[in-house]
MMTF fields as JSON, N, C-alpha, C and O atoms, coordinates in Angstrom:
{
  "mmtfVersion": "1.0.0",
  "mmtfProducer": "UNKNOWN",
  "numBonds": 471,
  "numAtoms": 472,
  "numGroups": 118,
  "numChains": 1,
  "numModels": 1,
  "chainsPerModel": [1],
  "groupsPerChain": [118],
  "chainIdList": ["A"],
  "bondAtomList": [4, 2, 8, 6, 12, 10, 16, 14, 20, 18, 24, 22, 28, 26, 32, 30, 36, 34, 40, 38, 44, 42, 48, 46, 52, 50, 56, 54, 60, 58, 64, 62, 68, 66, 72, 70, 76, 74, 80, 78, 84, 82, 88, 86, 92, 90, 96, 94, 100, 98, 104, 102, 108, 106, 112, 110, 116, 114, 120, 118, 124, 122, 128, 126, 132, 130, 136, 134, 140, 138, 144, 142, 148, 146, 152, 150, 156, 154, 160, 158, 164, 162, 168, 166, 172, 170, 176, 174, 180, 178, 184, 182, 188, 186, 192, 190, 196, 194, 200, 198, 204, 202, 208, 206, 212, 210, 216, 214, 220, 218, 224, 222, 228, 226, 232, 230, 236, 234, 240, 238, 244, 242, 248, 246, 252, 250, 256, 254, 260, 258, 264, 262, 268, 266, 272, 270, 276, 274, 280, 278, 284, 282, 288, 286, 292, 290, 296, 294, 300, 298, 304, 302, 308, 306, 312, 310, 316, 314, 320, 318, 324, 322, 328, 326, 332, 330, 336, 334, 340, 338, 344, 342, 348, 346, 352, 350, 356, 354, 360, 358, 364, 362, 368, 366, 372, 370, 376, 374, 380, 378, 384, 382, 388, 386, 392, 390, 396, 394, 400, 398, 404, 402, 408, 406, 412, 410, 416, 414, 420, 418, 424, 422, 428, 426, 432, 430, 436, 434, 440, 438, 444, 442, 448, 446, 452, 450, 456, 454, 460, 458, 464, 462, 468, 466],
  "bondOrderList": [1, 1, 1, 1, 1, 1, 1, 1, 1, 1, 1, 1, 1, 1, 1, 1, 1, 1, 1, 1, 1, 1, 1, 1, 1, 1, 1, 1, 1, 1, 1, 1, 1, 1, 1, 1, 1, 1, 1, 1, 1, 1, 1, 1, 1, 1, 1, 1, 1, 1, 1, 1, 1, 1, 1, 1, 1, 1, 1, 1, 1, 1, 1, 1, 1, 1, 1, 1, 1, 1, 1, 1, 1, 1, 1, 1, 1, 1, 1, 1, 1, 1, 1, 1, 1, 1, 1, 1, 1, 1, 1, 1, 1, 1, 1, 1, 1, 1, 1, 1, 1, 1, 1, 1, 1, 1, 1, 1, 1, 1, 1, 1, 1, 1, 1, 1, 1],
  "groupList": [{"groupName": "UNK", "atomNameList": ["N", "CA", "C", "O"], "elementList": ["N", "C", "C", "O"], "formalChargeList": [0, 0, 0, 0], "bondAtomList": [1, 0, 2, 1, 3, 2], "bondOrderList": [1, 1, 2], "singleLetterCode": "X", "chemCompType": "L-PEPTIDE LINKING"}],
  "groupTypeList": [0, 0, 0, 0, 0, 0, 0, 0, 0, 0, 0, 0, 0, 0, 0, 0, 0, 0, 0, 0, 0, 0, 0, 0, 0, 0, 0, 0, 0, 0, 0, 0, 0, 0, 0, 0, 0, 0, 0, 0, 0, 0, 0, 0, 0, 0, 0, 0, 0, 0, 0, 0, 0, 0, 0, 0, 0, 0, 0, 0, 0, 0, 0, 0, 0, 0, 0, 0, 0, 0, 0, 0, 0, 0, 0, 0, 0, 0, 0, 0, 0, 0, 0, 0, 0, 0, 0, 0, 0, 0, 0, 0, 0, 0, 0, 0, 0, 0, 0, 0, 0, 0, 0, 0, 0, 0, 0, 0, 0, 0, 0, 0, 0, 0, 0, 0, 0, 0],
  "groupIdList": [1, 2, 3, 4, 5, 6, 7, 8, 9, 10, 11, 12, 13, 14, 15, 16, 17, 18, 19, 20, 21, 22, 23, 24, 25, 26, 27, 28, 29, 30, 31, 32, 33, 34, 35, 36, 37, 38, 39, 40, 41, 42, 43, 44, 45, 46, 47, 48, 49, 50, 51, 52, 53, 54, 55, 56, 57, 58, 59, 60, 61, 62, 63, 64, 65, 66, 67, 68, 69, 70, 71, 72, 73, 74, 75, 76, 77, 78, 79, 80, 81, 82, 83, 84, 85, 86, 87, 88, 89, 90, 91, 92, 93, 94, 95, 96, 97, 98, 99, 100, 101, 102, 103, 104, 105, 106, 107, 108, 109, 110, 111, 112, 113, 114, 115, 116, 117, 118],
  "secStructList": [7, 7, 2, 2, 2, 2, 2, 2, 0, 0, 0, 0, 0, 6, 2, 2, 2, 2, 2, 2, 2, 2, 2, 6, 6, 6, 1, 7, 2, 2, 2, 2, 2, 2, 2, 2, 2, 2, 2, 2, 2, 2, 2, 2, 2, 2, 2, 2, 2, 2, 2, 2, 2, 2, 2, 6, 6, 1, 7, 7, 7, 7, 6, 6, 6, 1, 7, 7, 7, 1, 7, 5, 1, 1, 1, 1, 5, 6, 6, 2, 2, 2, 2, 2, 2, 2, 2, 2, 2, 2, 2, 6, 6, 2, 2, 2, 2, 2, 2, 2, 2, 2, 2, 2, 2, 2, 2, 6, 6, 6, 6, 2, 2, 2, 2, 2, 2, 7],
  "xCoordList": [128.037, 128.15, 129.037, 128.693, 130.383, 130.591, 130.165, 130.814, 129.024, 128.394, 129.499, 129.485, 130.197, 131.177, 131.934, 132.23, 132.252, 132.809, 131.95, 132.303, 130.508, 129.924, 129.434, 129.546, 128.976, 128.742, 129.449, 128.884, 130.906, 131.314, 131.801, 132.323, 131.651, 131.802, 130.456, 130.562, 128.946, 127.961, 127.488, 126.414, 128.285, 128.122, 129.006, 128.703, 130.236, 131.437, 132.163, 132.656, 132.139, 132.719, 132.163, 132.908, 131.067, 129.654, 129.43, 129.842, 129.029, 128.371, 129.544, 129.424, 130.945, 132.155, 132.833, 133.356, 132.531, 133.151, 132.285, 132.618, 131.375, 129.702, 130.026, 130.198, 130.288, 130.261, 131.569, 131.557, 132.478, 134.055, 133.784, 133.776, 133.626, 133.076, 132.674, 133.396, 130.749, 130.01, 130.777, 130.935, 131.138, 131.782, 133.239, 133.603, 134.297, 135.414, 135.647, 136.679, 134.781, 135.132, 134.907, 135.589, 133.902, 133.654, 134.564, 134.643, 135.444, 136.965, 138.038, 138.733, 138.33, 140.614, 140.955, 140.311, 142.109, 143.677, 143.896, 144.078, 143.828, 144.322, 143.204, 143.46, 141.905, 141.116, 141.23, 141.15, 141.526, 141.834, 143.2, 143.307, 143.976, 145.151, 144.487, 144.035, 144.463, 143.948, 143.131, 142.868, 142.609, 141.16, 142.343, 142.079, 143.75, 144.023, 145.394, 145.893, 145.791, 146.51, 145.748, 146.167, 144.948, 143.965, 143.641, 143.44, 143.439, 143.686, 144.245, 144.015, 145.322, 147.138, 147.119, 147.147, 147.067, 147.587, 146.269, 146.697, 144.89, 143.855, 144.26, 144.16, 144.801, 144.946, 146.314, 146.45, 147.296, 148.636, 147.984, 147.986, 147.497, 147.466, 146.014, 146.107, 144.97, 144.154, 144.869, 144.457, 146.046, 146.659, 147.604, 148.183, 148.013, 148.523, 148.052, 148.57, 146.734, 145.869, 145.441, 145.648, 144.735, 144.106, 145.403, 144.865, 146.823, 147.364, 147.514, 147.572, 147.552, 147.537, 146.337, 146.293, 145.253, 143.881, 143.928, 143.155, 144.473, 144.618, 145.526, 145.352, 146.251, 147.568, 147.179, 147.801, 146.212, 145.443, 144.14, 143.355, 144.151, 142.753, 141.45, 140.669, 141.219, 139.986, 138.797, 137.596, 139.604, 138.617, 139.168, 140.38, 138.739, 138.63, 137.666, 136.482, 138.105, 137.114, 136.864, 137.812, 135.602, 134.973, 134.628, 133.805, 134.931, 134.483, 133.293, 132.799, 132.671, 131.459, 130.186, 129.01, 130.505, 129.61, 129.559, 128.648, 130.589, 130.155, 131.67, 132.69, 131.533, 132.9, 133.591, 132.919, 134.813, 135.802, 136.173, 135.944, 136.815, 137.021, 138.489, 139.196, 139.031, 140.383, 141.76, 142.879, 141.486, 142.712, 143.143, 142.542, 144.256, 144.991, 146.084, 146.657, 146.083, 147.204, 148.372, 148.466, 149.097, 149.899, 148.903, 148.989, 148.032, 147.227, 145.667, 144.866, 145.722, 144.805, 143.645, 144.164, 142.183, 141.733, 141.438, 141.289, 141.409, 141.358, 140.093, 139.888, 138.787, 137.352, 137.813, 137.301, 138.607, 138.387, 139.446, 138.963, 140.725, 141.108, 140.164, 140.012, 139.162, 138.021, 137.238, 137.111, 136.692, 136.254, 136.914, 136.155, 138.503, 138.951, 139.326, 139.407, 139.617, 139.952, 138.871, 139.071, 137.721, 136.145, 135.986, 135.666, 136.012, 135.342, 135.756, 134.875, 137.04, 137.709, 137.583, 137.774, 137.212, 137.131, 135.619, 135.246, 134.399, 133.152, 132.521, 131.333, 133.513, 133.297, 133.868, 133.154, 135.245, 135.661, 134.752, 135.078, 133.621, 132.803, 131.567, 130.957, 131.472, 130.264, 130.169, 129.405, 131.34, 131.396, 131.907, 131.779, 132.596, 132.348, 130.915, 130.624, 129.604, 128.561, 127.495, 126.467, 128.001, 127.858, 128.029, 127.15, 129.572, 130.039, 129.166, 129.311, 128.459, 128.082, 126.357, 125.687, 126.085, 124.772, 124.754, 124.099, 125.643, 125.789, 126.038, 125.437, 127.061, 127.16, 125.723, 125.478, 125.035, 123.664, 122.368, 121.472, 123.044, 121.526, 122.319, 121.628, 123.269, 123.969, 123.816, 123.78, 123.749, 123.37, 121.494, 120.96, 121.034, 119.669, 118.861, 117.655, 120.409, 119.891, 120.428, 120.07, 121.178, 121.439, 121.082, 121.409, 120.354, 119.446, 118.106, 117.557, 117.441, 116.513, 116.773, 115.938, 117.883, 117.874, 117.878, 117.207, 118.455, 118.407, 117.012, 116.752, 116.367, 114.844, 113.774, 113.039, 114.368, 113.851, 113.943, 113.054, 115.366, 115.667, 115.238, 114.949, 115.017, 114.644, 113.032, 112.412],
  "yCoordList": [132.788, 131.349, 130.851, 131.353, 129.766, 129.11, 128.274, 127.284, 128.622, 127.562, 126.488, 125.26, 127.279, 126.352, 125.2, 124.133, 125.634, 124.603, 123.469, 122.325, 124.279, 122.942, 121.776, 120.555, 122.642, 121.519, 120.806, 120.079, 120.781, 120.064, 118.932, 117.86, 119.173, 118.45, 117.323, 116.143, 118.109, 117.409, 116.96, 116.359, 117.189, 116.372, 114.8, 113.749, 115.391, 114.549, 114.153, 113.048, 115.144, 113.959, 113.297, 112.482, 113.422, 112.462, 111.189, 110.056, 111.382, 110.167, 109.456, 108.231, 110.034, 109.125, 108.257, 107.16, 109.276, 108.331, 107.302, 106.616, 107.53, 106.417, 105.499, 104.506, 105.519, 104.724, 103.733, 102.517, 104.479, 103.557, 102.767, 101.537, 103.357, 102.24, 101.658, 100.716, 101.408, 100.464, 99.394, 98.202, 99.937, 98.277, 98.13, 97.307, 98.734, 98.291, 97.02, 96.432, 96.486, 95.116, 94.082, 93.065, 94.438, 93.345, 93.02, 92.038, 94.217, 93.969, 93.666, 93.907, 92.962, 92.138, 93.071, 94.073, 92.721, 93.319, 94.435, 95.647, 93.744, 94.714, 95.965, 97.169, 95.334, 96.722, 97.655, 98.83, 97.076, 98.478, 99.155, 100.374, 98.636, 99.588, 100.079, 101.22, 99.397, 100.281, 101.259, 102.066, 101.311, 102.794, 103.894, 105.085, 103.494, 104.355, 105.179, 106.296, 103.626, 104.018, 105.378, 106.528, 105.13, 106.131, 107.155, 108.118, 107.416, 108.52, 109.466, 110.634, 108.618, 109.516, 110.124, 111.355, 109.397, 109.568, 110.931, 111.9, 110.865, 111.738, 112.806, 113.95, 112.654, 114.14, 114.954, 116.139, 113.843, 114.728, 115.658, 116.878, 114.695, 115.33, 116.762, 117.734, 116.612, 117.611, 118.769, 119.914, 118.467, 119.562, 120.167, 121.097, 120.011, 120.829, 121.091, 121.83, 120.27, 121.161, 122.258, 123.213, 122.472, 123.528, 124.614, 125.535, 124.903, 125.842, 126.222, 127.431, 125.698, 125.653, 126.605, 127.65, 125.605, 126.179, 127.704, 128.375, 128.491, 129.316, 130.477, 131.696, 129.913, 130.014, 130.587, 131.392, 130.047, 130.287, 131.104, 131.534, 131.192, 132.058, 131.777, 132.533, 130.314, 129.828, 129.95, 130.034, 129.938, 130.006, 131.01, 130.882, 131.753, 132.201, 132.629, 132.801, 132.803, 132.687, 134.432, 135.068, 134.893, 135.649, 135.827, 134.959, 136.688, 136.629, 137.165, 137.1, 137.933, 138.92, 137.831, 138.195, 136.825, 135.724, 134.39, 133.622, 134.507, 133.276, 133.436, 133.262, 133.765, 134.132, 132.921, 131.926, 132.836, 131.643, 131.637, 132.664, 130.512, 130.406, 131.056, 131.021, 131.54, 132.687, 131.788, 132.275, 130.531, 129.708, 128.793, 127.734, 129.186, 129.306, 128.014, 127.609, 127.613, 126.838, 126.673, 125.902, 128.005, 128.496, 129.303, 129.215, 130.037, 131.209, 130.231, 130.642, 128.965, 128.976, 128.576, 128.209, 128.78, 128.927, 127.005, 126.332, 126.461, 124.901, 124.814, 124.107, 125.426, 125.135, 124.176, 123.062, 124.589, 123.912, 122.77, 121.794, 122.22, 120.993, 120.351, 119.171, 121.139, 120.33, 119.375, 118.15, 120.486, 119.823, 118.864, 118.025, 118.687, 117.607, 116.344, 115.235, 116.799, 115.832, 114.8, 113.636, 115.554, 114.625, 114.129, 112.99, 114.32, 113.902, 112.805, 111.947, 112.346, 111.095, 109.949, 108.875, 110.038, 108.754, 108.543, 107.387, 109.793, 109.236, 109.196, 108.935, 109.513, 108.546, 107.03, 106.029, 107.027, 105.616, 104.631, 103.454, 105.249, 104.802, 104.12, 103.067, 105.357, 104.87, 103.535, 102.573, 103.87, 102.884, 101.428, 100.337, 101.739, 100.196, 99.817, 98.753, 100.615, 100.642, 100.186, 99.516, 100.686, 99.84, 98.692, 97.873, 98.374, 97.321, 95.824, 94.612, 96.402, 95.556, 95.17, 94.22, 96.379, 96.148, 95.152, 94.128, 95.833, 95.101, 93.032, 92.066, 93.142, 92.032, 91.309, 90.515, 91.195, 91.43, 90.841, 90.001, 91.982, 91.955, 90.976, 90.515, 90.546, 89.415, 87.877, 86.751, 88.201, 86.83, 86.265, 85.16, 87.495, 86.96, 87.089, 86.985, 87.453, 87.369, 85.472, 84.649, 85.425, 84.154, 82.769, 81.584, 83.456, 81.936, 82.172, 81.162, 83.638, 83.59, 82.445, 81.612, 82.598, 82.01, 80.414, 79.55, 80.096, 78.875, 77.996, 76.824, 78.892, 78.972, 78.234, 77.268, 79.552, 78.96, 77.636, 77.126, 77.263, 76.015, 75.07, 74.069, 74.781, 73.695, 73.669, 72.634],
  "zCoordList": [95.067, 95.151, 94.007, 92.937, 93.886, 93.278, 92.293, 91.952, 91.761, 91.043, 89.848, 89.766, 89.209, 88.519, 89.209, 88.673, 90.699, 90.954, 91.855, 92.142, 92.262, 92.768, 91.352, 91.244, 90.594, 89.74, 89.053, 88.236, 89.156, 89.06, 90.313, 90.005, 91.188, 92.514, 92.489, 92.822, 91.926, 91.989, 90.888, 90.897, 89.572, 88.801, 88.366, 87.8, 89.009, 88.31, 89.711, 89.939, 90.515, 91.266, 92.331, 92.875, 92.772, 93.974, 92.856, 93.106, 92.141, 91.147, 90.829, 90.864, 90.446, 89.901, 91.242, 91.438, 91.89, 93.02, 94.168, 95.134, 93.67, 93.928, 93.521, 94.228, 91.8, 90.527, 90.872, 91.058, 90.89, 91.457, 92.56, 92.628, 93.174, 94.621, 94.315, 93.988, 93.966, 93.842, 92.85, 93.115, 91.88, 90.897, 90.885, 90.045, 91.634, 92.086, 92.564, 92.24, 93.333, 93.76, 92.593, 92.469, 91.768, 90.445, 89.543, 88.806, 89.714, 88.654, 88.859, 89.846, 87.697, 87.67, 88.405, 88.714, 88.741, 89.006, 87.955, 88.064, 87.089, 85.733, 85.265, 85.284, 84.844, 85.172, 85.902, 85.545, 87.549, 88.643, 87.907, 88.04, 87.341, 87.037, 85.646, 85.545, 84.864, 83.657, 83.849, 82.957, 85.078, 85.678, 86.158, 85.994, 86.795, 87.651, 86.736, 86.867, 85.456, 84.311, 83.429, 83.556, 82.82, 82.206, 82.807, 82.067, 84.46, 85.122, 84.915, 84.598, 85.208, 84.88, 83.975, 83.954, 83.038, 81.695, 81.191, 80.565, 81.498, 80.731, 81.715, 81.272, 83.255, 83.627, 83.145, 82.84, 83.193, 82.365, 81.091, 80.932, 80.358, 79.049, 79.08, 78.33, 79.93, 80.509, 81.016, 80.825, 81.729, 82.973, 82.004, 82.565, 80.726, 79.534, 78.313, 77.475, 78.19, 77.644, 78.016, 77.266, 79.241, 79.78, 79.442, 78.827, 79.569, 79.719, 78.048, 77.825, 77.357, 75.684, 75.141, 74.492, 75.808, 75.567, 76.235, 75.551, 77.221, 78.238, 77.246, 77.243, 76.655, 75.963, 74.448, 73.754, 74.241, 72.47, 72.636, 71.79, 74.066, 73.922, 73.545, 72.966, 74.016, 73.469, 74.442, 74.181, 75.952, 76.818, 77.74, 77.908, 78.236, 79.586, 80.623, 80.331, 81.784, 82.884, 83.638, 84.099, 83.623, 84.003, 85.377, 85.669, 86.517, 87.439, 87.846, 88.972, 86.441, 86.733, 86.031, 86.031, 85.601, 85.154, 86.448, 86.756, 86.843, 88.137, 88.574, 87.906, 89.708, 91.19, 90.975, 90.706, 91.048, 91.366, 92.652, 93.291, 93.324, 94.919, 94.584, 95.591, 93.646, 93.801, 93.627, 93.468, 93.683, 93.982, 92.894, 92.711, 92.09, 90.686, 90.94, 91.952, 89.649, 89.587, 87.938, 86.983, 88.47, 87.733, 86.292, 85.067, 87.199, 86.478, 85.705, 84.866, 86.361, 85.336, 87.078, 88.132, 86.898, 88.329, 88.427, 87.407, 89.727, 89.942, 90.216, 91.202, 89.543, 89.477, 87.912, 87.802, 86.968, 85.758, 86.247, 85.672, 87.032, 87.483, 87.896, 87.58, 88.859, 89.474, 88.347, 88.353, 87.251, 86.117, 85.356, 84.869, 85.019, 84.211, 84.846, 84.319, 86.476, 87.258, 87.973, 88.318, 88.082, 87.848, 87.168, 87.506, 85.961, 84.392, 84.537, 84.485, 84.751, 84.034, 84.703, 84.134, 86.118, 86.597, 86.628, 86.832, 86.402, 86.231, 84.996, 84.802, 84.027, 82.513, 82.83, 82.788, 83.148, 83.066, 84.375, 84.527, 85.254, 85.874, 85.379, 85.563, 84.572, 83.37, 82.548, 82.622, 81.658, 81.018, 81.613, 81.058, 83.053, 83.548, 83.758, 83.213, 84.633, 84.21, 82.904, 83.007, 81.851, 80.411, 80.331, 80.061, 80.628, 79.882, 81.222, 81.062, 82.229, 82.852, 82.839, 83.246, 82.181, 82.222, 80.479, 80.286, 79.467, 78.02, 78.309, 77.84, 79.168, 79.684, 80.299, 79.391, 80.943, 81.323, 80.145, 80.059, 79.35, 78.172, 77.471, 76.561, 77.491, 75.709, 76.625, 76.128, 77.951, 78.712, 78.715, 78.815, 78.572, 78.418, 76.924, 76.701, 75.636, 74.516, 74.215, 73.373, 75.096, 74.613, 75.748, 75.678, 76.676, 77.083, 76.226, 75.786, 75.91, 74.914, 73.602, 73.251, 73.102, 71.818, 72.636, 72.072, 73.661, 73.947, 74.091, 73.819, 74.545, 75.015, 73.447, 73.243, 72.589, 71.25, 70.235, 69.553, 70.389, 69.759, 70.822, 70.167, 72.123, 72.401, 72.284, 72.53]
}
C-alpha cells in the first residue's frame, strides 16, 4: 500500500480543498489572488527545493520502508509533490480559518466591553 502518498491526499489535500471551498466565497478579489499568488510562488520555490534537498542528501526515499506508486518527476518520486503541493493551499486554508474565527472572538470582545460601560 502507498501509505506516503495517501496521507498526504488525506491529510492535505481532502481537508485543504474542503477548507478552500467552504470560505472562498467570504473573500475579496484580492485575497482569491493572493491564495492562488502564494500558491505559485510556495510551489516554485518547493519544486527546487526538493531537488537541492535530493541534491545534498538530506532526504531520501526507501522503497523497502513504504512502496512508492513508481512515478518520478525528474528522479525525485511525486508522492513528495503530492506532499508540498497539498500543504500549501491547506495551510493558507487554515489560516483563512483563523483569521475568521479571530475576527469572531474581537467582535464579541468588543460588544462585551460595550455591555460593561453601559
Amino acid at each position: 500500500m502507498h501509505v506516503y502518498f495517501l496521507t498526504c491526499v488525506l491529510i492535505f489535500w481532502v481537508p485543504g480543498i474542503a477548507l478552500a471551498f467552504g470560505l472562498w466565497r467570504g473573500r475579496s478579489r484580492w485575497e482569491r489572488r493572493a491564495f492562488w499568488i502564494t500558491g505559485v510562488l510556495v510551489a516554485v520555490m518547493s519544486f527546487g527545493m526538493e531537488y537541492v534537498y535530493l541534491w545534498a542528501d538530506i532526504w531520501n526515499f526507501s522503497e523497502a520502508d513504504d512502496p512508492l506508486l513508481g512515478i518520478t518527476i525528474f528522479g525525485a518520486p511525486l508522492e513528495e509533490f503530492a506532499y508540498w503541493f497539498g500543504a500549501t493551499p491547506f495551510l493558507l486554508s487554515v489560516y483563512w480559518l483563523m483569521q475568521r474565527f479571530e475576527k469572531r472572538r474581537g467582535a464579541a470582545r468588543v460588544s462585551a466591553r460595550r455591555v460593561r460601560r453601559a
